[in-house]
N, CA and C atoms of all chains as a GROMACS GRO file, in nm:
protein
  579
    1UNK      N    1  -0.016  -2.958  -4.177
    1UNK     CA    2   0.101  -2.890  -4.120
    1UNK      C    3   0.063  -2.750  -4.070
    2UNK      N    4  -0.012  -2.679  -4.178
    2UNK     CA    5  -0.013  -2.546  -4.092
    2UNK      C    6  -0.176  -2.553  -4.045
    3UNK      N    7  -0.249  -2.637  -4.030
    3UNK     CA    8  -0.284  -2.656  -3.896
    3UNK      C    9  -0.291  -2.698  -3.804
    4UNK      N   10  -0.161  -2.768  -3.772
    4UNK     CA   11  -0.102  -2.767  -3.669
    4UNK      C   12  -0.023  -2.695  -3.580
    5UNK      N   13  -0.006  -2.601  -3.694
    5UNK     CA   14   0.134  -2.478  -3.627
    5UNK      C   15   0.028  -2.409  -3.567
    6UNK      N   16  -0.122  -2.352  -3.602
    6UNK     CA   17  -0.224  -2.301  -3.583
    6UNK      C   18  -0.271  -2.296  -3.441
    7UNK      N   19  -0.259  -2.452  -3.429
    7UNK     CA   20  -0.311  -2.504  -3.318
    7UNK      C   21  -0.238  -2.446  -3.196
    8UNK      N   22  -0.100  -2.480  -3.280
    8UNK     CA   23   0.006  -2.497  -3.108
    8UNK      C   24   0.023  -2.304  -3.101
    9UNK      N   25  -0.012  -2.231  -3.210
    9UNK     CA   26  -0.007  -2.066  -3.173
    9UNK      C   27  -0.105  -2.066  -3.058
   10UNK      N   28  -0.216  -2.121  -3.067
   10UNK     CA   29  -0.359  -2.119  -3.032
   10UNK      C   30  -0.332  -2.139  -2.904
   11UNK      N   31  -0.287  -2.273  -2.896
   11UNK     CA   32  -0.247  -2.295  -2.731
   11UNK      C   33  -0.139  -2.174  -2.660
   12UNK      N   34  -0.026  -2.188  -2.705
   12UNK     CA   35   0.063  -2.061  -2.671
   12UNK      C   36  -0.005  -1.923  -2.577
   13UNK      N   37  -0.114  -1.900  -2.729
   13UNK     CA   38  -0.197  -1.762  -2.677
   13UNK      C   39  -0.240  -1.797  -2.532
   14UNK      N   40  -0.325  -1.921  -2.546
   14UNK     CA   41  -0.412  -1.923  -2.427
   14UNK      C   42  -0.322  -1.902  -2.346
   15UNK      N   43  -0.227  -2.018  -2.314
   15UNK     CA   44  -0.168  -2.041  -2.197
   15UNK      C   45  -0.048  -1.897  -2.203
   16UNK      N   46  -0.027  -1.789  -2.259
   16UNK     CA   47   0.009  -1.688  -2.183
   16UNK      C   48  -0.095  -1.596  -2.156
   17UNK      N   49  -0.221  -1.609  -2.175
   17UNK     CA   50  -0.264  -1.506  -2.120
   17UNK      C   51  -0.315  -1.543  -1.984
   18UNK      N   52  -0.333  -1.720  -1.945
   18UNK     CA   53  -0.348  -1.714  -1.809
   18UNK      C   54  -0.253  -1.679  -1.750
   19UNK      N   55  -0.103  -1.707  -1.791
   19UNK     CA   56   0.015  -1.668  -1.730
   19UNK      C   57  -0.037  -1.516  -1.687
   20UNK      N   58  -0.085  -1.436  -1.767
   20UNK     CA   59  -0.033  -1.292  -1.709
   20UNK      C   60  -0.143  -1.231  -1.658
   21UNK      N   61  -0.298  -1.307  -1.611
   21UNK     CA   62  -0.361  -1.275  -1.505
   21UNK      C   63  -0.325  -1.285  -1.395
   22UNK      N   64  -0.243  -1.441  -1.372
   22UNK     CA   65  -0.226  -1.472  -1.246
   22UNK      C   66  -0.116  -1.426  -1.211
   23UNK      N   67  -0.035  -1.336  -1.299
   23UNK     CA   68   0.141  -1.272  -1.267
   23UNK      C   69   0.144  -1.209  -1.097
   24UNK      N   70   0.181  -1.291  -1.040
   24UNK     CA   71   0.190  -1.265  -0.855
   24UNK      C   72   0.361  -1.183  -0.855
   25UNK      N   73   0.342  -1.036  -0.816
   25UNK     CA   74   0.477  -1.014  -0.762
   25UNK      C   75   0.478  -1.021  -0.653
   26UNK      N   76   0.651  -1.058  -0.592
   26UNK     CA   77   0.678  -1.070  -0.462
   26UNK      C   78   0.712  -0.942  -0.421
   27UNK      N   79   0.638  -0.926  -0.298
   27UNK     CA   80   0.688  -0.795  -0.250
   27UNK      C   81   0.761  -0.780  -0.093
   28UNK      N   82   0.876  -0.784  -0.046
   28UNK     CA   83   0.957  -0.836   0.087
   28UNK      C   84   0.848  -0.696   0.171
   29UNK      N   85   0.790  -0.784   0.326
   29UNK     CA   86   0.743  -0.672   0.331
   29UNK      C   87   0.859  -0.578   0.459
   30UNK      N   88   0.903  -0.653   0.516
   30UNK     CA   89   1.021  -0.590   0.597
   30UNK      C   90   0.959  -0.560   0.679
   31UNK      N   91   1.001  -0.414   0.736
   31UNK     CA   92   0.972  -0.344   0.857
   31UNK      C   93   0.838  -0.270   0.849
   32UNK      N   94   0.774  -0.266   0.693
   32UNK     CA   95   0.661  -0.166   0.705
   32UNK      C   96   0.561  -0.184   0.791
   33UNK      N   97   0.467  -0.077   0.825
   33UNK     CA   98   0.410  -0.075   0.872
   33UNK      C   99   0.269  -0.232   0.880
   34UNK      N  100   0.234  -0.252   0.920
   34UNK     CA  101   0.134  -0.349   0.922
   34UNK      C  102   0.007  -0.381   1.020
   35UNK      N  103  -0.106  -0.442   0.966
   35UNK     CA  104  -0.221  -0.421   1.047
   35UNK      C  105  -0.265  -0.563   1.022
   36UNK      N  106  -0.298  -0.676   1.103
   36UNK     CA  107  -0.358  -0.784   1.126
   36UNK      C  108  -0.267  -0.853   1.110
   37UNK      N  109  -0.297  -1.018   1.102
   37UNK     CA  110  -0.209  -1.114   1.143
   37UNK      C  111  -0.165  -1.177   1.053
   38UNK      N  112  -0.022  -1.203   1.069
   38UNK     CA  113   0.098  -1.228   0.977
   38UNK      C  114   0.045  -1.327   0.914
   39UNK      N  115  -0.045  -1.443   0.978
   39UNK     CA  116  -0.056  -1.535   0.892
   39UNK      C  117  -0.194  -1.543   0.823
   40UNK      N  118  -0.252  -1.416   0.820
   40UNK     CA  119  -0.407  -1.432   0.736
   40UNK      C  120  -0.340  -1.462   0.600
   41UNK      N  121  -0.536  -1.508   0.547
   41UNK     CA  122  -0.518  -1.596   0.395
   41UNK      C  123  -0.469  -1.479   0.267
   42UNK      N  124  -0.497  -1.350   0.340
   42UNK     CA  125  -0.466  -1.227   0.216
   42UNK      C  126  -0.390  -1.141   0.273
   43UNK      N  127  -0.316  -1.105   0.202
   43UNK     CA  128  -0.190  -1.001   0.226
   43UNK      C  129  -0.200  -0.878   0.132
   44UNK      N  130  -0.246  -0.766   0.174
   44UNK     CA  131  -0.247  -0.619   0.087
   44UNK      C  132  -0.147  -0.570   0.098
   45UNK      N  133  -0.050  -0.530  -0.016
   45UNK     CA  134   0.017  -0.393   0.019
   45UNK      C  135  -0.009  -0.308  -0.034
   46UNK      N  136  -0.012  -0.172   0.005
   46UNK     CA  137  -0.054  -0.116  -0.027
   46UNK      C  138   0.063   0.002  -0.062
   47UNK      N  139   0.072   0.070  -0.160
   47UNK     CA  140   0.183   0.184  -0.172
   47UNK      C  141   0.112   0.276  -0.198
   48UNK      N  142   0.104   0.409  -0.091
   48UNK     CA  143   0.089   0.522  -0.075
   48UNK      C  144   0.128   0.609  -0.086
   49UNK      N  145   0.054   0.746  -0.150
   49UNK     CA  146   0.118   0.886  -0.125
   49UNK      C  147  -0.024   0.936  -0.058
   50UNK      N  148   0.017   1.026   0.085
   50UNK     CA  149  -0.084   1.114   0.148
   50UNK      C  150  -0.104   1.176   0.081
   51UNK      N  151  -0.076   1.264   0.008
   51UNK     CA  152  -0.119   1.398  -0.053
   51UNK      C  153  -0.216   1.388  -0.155
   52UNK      N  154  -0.256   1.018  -0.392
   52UNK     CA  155  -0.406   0.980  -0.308
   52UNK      C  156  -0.440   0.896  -0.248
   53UNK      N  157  -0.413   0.903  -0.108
   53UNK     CA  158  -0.452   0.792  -0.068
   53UNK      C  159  -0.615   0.748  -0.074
   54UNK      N  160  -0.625   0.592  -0.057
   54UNK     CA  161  -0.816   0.569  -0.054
   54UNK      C  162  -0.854   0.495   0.090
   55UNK      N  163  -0.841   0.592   0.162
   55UNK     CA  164  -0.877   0.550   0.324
   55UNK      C  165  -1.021   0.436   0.330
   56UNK      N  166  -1.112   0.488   0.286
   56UNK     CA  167  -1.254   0.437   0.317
   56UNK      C  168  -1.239   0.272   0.208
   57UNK      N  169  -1.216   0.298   0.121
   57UNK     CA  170  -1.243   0.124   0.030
   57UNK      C  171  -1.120   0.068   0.172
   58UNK      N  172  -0.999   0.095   0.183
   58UNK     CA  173  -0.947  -0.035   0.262
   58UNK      C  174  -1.017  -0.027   0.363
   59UNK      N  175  -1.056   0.047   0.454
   59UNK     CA  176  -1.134   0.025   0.574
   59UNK      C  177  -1.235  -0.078   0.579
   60UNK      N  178  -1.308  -0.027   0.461
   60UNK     CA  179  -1.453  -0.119   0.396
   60UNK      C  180  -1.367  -0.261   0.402
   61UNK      N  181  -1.260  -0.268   0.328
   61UNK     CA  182  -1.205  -0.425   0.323
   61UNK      C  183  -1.184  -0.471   0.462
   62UNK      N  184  -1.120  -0.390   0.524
   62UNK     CA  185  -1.054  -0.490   0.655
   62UNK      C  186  -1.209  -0.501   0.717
   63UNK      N  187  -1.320  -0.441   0.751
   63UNK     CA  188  -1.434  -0.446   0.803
   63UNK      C  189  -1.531  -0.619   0.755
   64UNK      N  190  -1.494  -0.608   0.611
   64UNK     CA  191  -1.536  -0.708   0.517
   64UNK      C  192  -1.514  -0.843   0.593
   65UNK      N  193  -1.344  -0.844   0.578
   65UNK     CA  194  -1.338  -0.968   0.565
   65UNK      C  195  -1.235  -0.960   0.751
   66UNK      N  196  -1.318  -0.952   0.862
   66UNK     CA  197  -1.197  -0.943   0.961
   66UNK      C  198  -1.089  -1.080   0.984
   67UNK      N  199  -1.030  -1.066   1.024
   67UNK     CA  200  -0.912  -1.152   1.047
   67UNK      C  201  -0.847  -1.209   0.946
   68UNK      N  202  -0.879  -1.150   0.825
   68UNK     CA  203  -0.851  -1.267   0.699
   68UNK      C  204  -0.754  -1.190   0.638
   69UNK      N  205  -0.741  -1.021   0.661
   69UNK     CA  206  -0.620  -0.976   0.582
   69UNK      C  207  -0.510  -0.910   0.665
   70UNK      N  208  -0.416  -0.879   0.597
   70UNK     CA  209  -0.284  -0.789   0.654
   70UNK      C  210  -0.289  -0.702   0.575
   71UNK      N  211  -0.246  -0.612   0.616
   71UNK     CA  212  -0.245  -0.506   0.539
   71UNK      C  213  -0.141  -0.443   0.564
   72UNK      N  214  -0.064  -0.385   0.454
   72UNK     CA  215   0.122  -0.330   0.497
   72UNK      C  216   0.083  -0.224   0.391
   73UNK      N  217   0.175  -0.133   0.486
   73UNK     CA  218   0.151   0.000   0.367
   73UNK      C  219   0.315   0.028   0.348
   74UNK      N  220   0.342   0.061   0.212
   74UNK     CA  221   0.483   0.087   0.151
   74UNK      C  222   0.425   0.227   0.138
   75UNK      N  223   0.554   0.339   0.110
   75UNK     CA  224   0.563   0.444   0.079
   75UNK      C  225   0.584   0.536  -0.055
   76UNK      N  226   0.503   0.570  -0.070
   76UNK     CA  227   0.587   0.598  -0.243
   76UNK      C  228   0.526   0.777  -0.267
   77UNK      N  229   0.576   0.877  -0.199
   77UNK     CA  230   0.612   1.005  -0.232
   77UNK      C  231   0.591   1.053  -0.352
   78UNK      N  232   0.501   1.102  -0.428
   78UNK     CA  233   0.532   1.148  -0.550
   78UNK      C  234   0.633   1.233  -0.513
   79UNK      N  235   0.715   1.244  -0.597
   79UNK     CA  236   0.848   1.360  -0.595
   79UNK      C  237   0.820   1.504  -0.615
   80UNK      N  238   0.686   1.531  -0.715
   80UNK     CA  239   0.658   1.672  -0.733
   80UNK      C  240   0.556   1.705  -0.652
   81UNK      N  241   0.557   1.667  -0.576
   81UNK     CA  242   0.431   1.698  -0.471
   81UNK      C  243   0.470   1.740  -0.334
   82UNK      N  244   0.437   1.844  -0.268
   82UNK     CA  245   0.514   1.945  -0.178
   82UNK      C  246   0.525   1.825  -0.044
   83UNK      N  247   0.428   1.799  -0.003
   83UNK     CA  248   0.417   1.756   0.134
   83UNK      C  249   0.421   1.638   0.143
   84UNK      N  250   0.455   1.528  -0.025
   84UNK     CA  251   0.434   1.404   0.007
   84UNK      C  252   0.534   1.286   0.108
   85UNK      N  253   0.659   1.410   0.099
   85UNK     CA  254   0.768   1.321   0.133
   85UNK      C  255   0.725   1.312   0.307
   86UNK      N  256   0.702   1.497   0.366
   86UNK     CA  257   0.707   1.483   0.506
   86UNK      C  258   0.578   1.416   0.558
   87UNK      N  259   0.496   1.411   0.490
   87UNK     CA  260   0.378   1.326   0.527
   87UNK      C  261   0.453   1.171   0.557
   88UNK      N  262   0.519   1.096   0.467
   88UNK     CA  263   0.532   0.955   0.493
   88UNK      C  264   0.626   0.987   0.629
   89UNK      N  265   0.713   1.088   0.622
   89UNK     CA  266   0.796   1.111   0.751
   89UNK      C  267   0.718   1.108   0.875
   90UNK      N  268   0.599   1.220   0.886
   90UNK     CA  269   0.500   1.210   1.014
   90UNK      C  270   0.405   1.064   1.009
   91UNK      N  271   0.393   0.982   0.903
   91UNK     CA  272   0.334   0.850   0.943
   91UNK      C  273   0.453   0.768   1.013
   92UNK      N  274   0.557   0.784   0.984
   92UNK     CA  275   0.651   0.708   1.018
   92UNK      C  276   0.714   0.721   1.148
   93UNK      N  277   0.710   0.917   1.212
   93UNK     CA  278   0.786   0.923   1.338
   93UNK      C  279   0.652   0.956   1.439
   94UNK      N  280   0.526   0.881   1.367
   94UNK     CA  281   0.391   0.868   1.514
   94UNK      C  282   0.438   0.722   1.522
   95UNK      N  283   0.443   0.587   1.449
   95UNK     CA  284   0.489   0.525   1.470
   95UNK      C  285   0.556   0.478   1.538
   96UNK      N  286   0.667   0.569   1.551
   96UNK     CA  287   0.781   0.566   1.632
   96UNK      C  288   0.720   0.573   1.792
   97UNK      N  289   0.624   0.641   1.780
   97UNK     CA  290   0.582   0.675   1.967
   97UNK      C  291   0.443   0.587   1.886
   98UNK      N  292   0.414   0.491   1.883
   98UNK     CA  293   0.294   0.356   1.869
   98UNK      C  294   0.202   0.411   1.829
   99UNK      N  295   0.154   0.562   1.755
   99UNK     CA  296   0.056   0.568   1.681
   99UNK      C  297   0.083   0.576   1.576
  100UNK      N  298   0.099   0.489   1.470
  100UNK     CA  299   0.141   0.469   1.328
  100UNK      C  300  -0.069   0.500   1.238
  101UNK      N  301  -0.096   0.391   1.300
  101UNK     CA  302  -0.226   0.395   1.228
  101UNK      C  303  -0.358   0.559   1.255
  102UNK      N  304  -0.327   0.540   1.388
  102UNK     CA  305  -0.405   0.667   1.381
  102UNK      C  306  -0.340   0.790   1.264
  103UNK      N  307  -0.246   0.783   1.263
  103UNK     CA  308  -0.167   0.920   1.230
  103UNK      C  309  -0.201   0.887   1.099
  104UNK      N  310  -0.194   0.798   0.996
  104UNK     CA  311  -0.207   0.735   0.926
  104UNK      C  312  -0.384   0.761   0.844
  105UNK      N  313  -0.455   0.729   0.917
  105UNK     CA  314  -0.612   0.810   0.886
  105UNK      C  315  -0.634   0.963   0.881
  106UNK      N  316  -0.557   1.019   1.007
  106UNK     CA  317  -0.517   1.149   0.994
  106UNK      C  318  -0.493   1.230   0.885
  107UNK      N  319  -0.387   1.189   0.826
  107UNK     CA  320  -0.351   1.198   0.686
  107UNK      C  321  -0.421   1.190   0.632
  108UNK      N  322  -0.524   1.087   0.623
  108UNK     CA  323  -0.555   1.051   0.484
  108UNK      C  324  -0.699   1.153   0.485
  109UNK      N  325  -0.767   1.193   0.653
  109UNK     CA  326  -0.868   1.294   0.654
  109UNK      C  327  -0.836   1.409   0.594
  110UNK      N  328  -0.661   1.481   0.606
  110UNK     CA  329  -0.672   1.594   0.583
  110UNK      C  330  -0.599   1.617   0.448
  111UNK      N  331  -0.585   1.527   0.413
  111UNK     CA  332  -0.471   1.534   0.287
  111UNK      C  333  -0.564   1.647   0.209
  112UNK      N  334  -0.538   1.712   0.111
  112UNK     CA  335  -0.363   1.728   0.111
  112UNK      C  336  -0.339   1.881   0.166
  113UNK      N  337  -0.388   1.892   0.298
  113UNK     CA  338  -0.361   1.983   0.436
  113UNK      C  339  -0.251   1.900   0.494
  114UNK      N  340  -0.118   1.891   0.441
  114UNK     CA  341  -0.001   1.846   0.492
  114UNK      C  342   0.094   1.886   0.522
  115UNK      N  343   0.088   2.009   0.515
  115UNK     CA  344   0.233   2.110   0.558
  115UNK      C  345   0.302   2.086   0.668
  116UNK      N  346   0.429   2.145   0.726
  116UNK     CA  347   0.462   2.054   0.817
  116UNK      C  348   0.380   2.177   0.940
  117UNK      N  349   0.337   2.271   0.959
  117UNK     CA  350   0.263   2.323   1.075
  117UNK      C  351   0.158   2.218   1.063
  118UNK      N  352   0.083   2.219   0.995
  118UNK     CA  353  -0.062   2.150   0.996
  118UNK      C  354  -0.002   1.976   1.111
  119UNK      N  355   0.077   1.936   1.029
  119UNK     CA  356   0.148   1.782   1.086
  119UNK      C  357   0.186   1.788   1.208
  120UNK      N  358   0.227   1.933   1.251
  120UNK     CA  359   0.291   1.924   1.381
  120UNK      C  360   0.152   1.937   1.516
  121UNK      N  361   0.044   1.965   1.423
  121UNK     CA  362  -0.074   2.015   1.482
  121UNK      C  363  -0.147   1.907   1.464
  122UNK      N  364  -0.140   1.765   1.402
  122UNK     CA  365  -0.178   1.671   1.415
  122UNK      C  366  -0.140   1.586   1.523
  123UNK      N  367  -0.003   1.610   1.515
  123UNK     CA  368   0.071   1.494   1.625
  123UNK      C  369  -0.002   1.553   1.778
  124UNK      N  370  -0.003   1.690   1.778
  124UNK     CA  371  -0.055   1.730   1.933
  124UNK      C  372  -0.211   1.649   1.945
  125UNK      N  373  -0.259   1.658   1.866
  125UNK     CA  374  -0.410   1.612   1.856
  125UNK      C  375  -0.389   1.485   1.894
  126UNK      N  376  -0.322   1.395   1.783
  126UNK     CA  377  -0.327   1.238   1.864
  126UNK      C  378  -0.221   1.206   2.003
  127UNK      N  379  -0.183   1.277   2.059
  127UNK     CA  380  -0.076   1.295   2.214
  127UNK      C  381   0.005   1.279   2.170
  128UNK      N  382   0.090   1.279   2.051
  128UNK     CA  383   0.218   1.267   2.094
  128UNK      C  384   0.327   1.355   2.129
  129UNK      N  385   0.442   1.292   2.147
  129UNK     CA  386   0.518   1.398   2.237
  129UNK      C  387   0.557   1.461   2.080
  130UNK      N  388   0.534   1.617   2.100
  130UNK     CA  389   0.536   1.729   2.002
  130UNK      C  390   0.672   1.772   1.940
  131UNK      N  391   0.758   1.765   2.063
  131UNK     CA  392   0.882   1.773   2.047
  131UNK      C  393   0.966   1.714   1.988
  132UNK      N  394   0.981   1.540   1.943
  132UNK     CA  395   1.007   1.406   1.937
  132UNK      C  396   0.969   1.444   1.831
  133UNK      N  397   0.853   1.452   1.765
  133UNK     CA  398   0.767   1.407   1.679
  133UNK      C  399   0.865   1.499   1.562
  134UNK      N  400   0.870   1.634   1.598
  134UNK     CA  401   0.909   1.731   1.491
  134UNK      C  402   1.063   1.717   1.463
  135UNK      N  403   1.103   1.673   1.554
  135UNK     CA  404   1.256   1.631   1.552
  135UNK      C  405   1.282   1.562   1.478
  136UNK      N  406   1.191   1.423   1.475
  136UNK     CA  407   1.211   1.336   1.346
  136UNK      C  408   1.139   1.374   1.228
  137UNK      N  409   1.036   1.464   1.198
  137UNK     CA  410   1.000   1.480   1.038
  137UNK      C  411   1.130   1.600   1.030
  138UNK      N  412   1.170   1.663   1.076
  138UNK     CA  413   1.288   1.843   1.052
  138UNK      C  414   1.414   1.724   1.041
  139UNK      N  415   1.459   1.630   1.037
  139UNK     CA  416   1.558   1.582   1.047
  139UNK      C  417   1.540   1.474   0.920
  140UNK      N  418   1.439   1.434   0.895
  140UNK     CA  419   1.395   1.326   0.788
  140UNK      C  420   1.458   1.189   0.867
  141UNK      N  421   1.449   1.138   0.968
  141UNK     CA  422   1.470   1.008   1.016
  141UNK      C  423   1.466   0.917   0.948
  142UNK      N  424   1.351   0.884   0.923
  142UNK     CA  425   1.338   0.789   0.812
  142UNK      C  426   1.313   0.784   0.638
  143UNK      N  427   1.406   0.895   0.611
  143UNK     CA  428   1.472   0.891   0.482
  143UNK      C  429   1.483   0.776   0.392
  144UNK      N  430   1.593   0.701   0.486
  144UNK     CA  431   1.609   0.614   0.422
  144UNK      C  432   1.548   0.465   0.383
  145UNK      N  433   1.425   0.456   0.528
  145UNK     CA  434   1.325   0.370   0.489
  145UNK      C  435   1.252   0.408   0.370
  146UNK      N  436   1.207   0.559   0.347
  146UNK     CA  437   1.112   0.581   0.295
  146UNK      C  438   1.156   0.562   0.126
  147UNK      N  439   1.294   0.556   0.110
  147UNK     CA  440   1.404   0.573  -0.040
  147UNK      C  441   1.406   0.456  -0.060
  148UNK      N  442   1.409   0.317   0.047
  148UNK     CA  443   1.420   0.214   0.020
  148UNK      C  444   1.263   0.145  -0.065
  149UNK      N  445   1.154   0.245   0.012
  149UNK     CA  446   1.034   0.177  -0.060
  149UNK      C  447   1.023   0.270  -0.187
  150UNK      N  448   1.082   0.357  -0.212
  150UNK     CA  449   1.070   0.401  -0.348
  150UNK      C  450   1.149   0.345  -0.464
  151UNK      N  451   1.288   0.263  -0.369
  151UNK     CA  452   1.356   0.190  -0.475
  151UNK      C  453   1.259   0.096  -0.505
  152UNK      N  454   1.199  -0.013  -0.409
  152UNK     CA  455   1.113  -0.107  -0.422
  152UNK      C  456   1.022  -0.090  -0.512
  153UNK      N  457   0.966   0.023  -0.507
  153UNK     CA  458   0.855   0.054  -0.647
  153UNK      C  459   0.922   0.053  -0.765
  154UNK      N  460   1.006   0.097  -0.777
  154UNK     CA  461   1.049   0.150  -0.892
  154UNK      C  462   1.153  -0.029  -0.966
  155UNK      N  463   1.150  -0.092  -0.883
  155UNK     CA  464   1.225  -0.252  -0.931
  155UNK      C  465   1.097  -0.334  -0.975
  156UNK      N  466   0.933  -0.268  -0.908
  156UNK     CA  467   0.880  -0.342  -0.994
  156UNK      C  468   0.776  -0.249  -1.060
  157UNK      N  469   0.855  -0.200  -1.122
  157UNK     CA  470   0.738  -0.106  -1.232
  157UNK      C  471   0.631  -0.018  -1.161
  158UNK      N  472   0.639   0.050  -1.037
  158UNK     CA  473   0.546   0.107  -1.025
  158UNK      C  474   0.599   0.232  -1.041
  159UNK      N  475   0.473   0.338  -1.037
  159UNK     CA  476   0.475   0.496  -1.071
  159UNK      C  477   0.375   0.557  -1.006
  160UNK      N  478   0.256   0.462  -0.978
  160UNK     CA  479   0.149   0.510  -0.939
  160UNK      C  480   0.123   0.459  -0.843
  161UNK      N  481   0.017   0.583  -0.770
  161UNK     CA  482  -0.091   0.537  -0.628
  161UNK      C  483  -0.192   0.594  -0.661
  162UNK      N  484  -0.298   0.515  -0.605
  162UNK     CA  485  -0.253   0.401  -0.544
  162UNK      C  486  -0.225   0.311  -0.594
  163UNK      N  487  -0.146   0.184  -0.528
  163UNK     CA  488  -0.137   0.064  -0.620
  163UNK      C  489  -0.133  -0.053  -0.469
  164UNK      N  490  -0.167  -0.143  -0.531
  164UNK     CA  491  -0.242  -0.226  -0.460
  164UNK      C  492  -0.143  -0.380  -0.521
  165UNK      N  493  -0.102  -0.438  -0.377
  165UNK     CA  494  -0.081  -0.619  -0.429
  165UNK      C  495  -0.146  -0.738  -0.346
  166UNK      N  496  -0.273  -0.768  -0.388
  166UNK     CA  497  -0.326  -0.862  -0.260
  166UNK      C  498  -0.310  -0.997  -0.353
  167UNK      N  499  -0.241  -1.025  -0.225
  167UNK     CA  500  -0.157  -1.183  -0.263
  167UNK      C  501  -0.075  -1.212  -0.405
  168UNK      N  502  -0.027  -1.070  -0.382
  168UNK     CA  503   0.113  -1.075  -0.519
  168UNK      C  504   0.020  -1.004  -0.637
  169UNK      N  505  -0.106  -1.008  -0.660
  169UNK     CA  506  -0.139  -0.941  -0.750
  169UNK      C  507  -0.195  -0.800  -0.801
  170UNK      N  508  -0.145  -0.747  -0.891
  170UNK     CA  509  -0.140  -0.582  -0.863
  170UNK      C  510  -0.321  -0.482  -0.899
  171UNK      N  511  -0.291  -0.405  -0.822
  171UNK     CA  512  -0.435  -0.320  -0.890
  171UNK      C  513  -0.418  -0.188  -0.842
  172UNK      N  514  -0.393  -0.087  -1.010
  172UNK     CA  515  -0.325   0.041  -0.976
  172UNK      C  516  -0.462   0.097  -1.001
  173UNK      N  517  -0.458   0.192  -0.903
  173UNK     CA  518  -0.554   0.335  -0.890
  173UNK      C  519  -0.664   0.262  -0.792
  174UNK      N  520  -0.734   0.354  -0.774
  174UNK     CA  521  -0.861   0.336  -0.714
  174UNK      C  522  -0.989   0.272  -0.790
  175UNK      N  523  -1.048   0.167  -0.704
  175UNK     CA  524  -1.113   0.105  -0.739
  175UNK      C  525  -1.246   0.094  -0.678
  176UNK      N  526  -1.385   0.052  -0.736
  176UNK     CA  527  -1.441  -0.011  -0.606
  176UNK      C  528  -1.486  -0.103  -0.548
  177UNK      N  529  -1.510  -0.083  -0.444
  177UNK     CA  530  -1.532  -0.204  -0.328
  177UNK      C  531  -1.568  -0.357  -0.452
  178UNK      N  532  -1.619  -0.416  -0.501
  178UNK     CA  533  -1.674  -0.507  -0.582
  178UNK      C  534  -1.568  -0.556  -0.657
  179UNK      N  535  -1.466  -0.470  -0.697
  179UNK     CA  536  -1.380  -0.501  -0.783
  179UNK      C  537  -1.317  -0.569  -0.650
  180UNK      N  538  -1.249  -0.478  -0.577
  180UNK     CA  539  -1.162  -0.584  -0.444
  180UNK      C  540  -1.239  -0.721  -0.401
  181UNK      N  541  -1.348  -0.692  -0.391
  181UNK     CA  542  -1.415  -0.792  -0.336
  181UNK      C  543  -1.421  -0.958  -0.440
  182UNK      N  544  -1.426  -0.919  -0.511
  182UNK     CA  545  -1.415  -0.996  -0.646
  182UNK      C  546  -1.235  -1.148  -0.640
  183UNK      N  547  -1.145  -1.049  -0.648
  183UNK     CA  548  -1.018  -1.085  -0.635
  183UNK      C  549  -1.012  -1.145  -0.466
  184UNK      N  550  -1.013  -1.111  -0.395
  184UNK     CA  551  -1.032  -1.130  -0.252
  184UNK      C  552  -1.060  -1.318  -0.251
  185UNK      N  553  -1.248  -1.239  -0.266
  185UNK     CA  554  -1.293  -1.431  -0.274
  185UNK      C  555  -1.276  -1.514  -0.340
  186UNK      N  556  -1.171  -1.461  -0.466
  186UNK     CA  557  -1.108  -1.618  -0.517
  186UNK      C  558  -1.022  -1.602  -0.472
  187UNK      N  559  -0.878  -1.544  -0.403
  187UNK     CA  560  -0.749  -1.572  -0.346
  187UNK      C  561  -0.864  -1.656  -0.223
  188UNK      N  562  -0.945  -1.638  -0.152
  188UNK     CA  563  -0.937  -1.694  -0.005
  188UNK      C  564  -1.046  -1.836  -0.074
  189UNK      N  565  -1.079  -1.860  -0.190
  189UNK     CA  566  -1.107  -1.951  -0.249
  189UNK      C  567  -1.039  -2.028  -0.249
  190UNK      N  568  -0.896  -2.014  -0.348
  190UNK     CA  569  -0.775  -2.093  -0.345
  190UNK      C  570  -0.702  -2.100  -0.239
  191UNK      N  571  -0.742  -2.052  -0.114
  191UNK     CA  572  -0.672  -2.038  -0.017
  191UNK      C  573  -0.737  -2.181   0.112
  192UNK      N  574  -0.862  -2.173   0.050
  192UNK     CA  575  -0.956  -2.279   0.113
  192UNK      C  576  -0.995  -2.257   0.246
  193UNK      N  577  -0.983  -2.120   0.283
  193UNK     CA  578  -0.988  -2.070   0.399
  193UNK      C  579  -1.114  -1.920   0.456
   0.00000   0.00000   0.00000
């Protein structure tokens, strides 16, 4: 019994920590500014301060 | 701070393969950060967004608004136009909208970085981008 509960912690762990490498936010990009083509394979945004 | 040279290095890297969008995010205690996104935003307005944009990022943080108004003459634009919209804050409210945007998803800092949804705050280098890159265009199969 409790190594089974062991187990399924075990799995849990794993499977959130791939969850929170691969954590993708969406970001709307709207009107900002932009450089190359809408449909390349990678999309940067980038949030800036000049100073 | 912006990091002019690593994205350059990227778009050079990998051509045609990225976009690149720049959001705005002002530190608030920082004198010139706001009218700076203002003068990237009203060269824009007359089609030099990007030049003006390196500009910045050469002279930062030489951003006052004389210095800015002495940029825009440098890259042609009309001088007059130009100052009208940073002395007026034109795009205020674009620039409030990308600070709401940061601030809905946890950001605070720049730089911060999302290539293909995934985040990477501060400055980094080239190897680290490069790293993330060729497995998104891995899984991308492209």
């Amino acid at each position: 019994m409790l190594k089974q509960l062991l187990a399924c912690i075990f799995v849990l762990l794993l499977f959130g920590n791939a969850l929170a490498e691969e954590k993708k936010t969406e970001i709307p990009i709207g009107d900002s500014p932009s450089l190359g083509p809408a449909d390349a394979p990678i999309t940067i945004i980038e949030f800036i301060d000049f100073q | 701070m912006a990091v002019g040279p690593i994205v350059k290095q990227i778009l050079q890297t990998y051509p045609g393969k990225i976009r690149l969008v720049i959001k705005n995010y002002p530190y608030k205690y920082r004198d010139f950060s706001k009218i700076a996104a203002e003068a990237s935003l009203a060269a824009r307005d007359q089609g030099k967004y990007w030049e003006m944009h390196d500009m910045l990022i050469s002279h930062s943080p030489k951003l006052d608004r004389t210095s800015l108004i002495a940029y825009a003459g440098e890259l042609g634009l009309e001088v007059k136009k130009f100052t009208e919209s940073i002395d007026s804050g034109r795009h205020m409210q674009e620039i409030e909208g990308d600070l709401k945007l940061a601030e809905s998803i946890d950001l605070y800092n720049t730089p911060t970085f999302y290539i293909n949804g995934l985040q990477i705050v501060g400055e980094r280098p080239m190897n680290f981008f490069k790293k993330i890159i060729d497995e998104q265009l891995n899984q991308s199969g492209k």
